[in-house]
C-alpha positions in Angstrom: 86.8 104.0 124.0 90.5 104.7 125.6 93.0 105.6 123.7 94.8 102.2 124.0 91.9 101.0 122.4 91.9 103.4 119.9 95.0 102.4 118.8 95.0 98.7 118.9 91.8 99.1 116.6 93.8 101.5 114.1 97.2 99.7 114.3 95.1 96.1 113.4 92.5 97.5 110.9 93.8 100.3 109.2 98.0 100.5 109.5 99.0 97.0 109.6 96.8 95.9 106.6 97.8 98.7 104.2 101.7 98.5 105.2 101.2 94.5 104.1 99.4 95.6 100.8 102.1 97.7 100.1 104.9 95.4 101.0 102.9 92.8 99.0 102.7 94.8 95.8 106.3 95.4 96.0 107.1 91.6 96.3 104.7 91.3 93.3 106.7 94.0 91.6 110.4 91.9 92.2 108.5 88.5 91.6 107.3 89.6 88.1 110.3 91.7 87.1 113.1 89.9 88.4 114.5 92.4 90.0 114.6 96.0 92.3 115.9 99.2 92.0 117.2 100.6 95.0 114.6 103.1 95.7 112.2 100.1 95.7 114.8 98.1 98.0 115.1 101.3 100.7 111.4 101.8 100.6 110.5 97.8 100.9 113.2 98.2 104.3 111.2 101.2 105.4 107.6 99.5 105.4 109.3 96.4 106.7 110.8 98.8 109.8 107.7 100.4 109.9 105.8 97.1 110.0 107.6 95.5 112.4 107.2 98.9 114.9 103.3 98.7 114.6 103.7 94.8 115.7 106.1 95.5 118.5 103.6 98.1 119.9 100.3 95.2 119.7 102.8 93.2 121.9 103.0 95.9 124.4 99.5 97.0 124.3 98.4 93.0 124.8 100.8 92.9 127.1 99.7 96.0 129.3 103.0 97.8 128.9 101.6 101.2 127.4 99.6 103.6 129.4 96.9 105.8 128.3 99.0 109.1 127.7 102.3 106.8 125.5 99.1 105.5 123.7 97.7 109.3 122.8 100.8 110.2 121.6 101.5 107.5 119.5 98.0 107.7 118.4 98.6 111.4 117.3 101.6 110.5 115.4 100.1 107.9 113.5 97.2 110.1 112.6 99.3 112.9 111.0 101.5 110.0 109.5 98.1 108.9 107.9 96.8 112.3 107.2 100.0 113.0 105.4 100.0 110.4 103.5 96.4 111.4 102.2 97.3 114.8 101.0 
């Protein structure tokens, strides 16, 4: 498996769906409480950014504009994003 393919598969099976839960549960969070504090409101902007990032780079990768070494690197830096996130 290359490394573009590596990262299509994480980006559409593991990122993507957990940055929508998240940005789900916040929606939830407004919708049931009326409102948002403005940590909520900057982290709901981050995970929007950060959402819209991972789609951006599907466009690329269908559209053949990342090479193998952009798509190790950015495989990399999702890991330790990930592997952060876990500790």
């Amino acid at each position: 498996m290359t490394n573009i393919e590596k990262l299509k598969a994480l980006l559409e099976n593991e990122v993507i769906p957990d940055l929508e839960g998240v940005i789900d549960s916040i929606f939830q969070t407004i919708k049931e409480e009326g409102e948002v504090s403005l940590g909520e409101k900057e982290e709901l902007e981050e995970l929007q950014d950060m959402h819209r990032e991972c789609r951006d780079i599907l466009v690329e990768i269908e559209a053949n504009e990342i090479d193998e070494d952009e798509a190790k690197e950015l495989l990399e830096e999702l890991i330790d994003v990930i592997s952060g996130e876990e500790k």
